[in-house]
C-alpha positions in Angstrom: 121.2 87.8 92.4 122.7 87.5 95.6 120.4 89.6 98.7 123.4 92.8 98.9 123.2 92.7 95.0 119.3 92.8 94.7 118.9 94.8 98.0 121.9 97.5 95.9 119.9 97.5 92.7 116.5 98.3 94.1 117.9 100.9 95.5 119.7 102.4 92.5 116.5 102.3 90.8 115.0 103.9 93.7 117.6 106.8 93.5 117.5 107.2 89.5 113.5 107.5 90.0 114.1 111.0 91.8 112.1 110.3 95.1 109.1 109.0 93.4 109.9 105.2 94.2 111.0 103.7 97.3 113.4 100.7 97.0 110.4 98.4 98.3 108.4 99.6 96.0 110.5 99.1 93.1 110.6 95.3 94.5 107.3 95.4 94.6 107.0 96.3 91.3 109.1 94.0 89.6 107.9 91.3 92.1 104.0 91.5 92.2 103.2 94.3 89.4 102.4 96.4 92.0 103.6 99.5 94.4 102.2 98.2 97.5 100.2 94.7 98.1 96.6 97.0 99.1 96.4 97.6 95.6 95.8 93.6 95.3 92.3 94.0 97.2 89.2 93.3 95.4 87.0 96.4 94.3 84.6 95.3 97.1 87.3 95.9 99.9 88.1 99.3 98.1 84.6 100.4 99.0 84.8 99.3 103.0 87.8 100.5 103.9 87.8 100.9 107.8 87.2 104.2 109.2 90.3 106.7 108.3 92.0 104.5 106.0 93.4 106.1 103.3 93.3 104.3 99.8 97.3 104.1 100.0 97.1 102.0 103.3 98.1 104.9 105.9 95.4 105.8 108.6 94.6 109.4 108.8 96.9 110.3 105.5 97.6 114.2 105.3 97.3 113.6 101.6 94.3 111.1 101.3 92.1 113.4 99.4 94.8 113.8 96.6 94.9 110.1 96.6 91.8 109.5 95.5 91.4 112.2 93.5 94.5 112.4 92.0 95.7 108.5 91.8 97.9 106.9 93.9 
């Protein structure tokens, strides 16, 4: 696929997934298996995550408790 094609697409999928994926995630996804590359890290890195990071990658995340309790 050409880069307007695939960059179009992603976002179709994006739009038909009603605000629950964004059109890097749905590369992402098809890609790598995976929403966002910081769930690649070991278990180990899970467990020292710096000081405010959330499990989704955001420092001080509004909605970081319903990440982890929840699911990302």
């Amino acid at each position: 696929m050409s880069g307007e094609l695939l960059k179009a697409h992603h976002e179709i999928l994006s739009d038909t997934s009603d605000g629950k994926l964004t059109p890097e995630e749905v590369y992402n996804l098809e890609h790598y298996g995976v929403k966002h590359p910081s769930e690649l890290r070991d278990a180990e890195d899970w467990e020292n995550l710096p000081e405010g990071e959330c499990i989704c990658g955001e420092v001080n995340c509004k909605d970081e408790y319903v990440h982890w309790t929840s699911g990302w």
